[in-house]
C-alpha positions in Angstrom: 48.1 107.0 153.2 51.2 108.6 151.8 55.0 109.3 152.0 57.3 111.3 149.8 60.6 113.2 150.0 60.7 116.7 148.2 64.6 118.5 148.4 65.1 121.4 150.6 66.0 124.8 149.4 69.5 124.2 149.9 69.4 121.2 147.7 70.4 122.7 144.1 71.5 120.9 141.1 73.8 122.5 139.4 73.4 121.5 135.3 76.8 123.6 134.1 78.8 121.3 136.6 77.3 118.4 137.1 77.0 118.5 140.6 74.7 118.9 143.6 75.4 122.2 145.0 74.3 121.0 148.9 77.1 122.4 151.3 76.9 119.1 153.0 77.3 116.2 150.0 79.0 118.8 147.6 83.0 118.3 149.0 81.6 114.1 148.7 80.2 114.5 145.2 82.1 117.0 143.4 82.9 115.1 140.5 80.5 114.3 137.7 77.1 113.5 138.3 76.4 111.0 135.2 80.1 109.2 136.6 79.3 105.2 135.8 80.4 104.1 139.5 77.0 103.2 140.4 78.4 102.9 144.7 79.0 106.5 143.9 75.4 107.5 142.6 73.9 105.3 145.8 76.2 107.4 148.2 75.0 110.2 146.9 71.8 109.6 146.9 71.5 108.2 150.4 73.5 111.9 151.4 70.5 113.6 150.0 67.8 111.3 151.7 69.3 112.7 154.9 69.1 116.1 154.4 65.2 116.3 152.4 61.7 116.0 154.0 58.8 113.2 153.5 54.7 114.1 152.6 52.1 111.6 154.1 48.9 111.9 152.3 46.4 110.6 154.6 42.8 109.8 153.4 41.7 107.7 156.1 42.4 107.2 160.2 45.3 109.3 159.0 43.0 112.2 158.7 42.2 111.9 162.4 44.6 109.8 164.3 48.0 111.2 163.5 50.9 109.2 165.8 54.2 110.8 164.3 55.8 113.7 164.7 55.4 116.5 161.8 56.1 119.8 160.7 53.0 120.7 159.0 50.0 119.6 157.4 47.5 121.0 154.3 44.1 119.8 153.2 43.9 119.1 149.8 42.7 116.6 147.0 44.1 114.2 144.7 43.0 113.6 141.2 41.8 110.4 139.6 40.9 108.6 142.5 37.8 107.5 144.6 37.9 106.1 148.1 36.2 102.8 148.9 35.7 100.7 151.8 37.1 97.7 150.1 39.9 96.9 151.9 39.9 94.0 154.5 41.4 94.4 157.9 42.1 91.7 160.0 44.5 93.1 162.8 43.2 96.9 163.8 39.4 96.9 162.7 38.8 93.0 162.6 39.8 89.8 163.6 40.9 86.9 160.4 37.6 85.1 161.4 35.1 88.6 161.1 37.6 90.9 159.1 36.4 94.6 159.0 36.2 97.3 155.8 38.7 100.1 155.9 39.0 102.8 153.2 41.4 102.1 149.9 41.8 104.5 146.9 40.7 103.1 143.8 41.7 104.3 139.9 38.5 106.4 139.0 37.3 105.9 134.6 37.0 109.8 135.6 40.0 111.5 135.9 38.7 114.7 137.8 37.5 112.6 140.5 38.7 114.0 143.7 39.7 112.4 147.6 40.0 115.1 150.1 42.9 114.4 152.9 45.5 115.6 154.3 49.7 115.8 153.7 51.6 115.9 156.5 55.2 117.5 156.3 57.7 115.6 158.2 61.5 117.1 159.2 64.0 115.2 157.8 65.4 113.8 160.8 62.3 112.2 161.6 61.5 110.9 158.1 63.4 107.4 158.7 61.9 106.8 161.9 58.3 107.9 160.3 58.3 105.7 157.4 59.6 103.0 159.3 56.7 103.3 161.5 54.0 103.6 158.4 55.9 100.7 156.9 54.5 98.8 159.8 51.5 100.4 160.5 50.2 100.0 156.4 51.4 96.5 156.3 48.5 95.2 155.6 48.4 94.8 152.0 49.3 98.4 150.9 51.5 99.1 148.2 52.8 102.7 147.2 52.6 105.3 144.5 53.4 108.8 143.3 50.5 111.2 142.7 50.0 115.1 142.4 48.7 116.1 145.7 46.5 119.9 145.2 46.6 122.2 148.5 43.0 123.8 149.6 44.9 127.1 149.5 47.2 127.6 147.0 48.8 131.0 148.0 51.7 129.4 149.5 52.0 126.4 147.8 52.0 125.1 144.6 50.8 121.1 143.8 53.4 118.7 144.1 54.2 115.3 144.7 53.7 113.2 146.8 53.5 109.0 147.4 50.8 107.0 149.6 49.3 103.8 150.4 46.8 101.7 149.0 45.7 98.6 148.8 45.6 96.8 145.4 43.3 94.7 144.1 45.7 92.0 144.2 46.9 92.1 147.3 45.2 89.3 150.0 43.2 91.7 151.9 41.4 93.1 149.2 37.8 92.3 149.4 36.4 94.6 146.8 32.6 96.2 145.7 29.8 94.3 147.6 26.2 96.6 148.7 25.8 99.1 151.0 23.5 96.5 152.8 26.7 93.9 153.0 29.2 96.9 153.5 27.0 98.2 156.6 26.4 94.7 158.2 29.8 93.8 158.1 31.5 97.3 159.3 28.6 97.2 162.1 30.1 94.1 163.8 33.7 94.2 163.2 36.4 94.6 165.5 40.2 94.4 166.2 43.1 95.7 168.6 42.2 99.0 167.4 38.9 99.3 168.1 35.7 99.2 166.3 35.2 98.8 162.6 32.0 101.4 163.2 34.1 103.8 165.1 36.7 104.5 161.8 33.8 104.8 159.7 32.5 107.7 161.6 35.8 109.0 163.1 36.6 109.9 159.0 33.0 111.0 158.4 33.0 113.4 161.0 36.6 114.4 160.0 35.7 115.3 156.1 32.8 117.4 157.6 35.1 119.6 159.6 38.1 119.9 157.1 35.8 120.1 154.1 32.3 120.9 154.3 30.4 119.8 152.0 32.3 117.7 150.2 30.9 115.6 147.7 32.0 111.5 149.1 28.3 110.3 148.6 30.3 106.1 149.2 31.5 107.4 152.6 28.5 109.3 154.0 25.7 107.1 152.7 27.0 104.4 154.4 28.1 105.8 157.9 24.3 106.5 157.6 23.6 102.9 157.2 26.0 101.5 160.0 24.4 104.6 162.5 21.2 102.6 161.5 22.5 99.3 162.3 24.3 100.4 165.3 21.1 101.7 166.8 20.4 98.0 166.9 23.6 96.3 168.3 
């Protein structure tokens, strides 16, 4: 998952004066921009937090289960990156005792690798309210970070950045690599307050399917074939 804030058109720095030419923070800011009063710079730079928008990159229950308010949303990829089932969930897909396997984006050796999603644009005057609730919701052992994010349809829009979630290898919910066998078993039987481990699993493989066919995430399909196995069986 993901959250960034881009400036809106009327957000223009101006490099002759040194100032932001915003018709709301410029009468604040006028003076110079490089001014060492560092209250000044934080003032400033809180003024334009409340006047930009925030991206979510979503490559997992984001994907399919989007509970904020937002403006717009594009499918597109990221670069460098594969998504694994390698993160452990204790609170929405398992239990502390039986924790489930939710998805995690992990540093690819290749750096063409691709993870399809999708960014969702938020207004500005929701973006406090949004992040505070992804703040919460991504607790579990996420950290963020700034990446390119590349729109299916580049007619109207150009890559840009954006920041999301993931979950480190060094955070205590990490489980990391095991087999598909181990992967399957444990996704099978897992669940928390939000439901059933299987259920994400399949919820984001059907999802892929409809916003990208046939894209290439041979981790995520081969083993929602596994756990459909399995479940056949529970």
């Amino acid at each position: 998952m993901e959250i960034s804030q881009k400036a809106t058109s009327n957000e223009k720095y101006n490099k002759g004066s040194k100032s932001f030419a915003n018709v709301d923070c410029q009468e604040e800011f006028r003076g110079p921009f490089l001014e060492e009063q560092q209250h000044h710079f934080q003032q400033l730079v809180t003024c334009l937090r409340s006047h930009t928008d925030m991206w979510v990159f979503g490559y997992g229950s984001l994907i399919w289960k989007v509970d904020f308010p937002y403006k717009s949303k594009l499918v597109g990829y990221i670069k460098g990156y594969v998504r694994r089932f390698w993160q452990g969930s204790e609170d929405h897909r398992g239990v502390p005792e039986k924790p489930g396997r939710v998805v995690t984006l992990v540093q690819s050796d290749n750096p063409e690798a691709i993870v399809w999603g999708v960014a969702y644009e938020i207004a500005s005057e929701d973006a406090e309210s949004v992040r505070n609730h992804l703040d919460y919701r991504e607790k579990g052992g996420y950290k963020s970070v700034t990446v390119q994010f590349h729109p299916i349809s580049t007619e109207n829009k150009s890559p840009f950045e954006l920041t999301l979630y993931i979950g480190t290898e060094d955070n205590p919910f990490f489980l990391g690599p095991a087999s598909m066998d181990e992967m399957a078993k444990q996704i099978a039987e897992a669940e928390g307050r939000s439901g059933r481990n299987r259920d994400y699993l399949f919820n984001l493989a059907d999802a892929m399917r409809t916003l990208v066919p046939g894209a290439d995430d041979v981790h995520l399909f081969q083993l929602e074939a596994k756990v459909r196995h399995l479940s056949t069986h529970i």
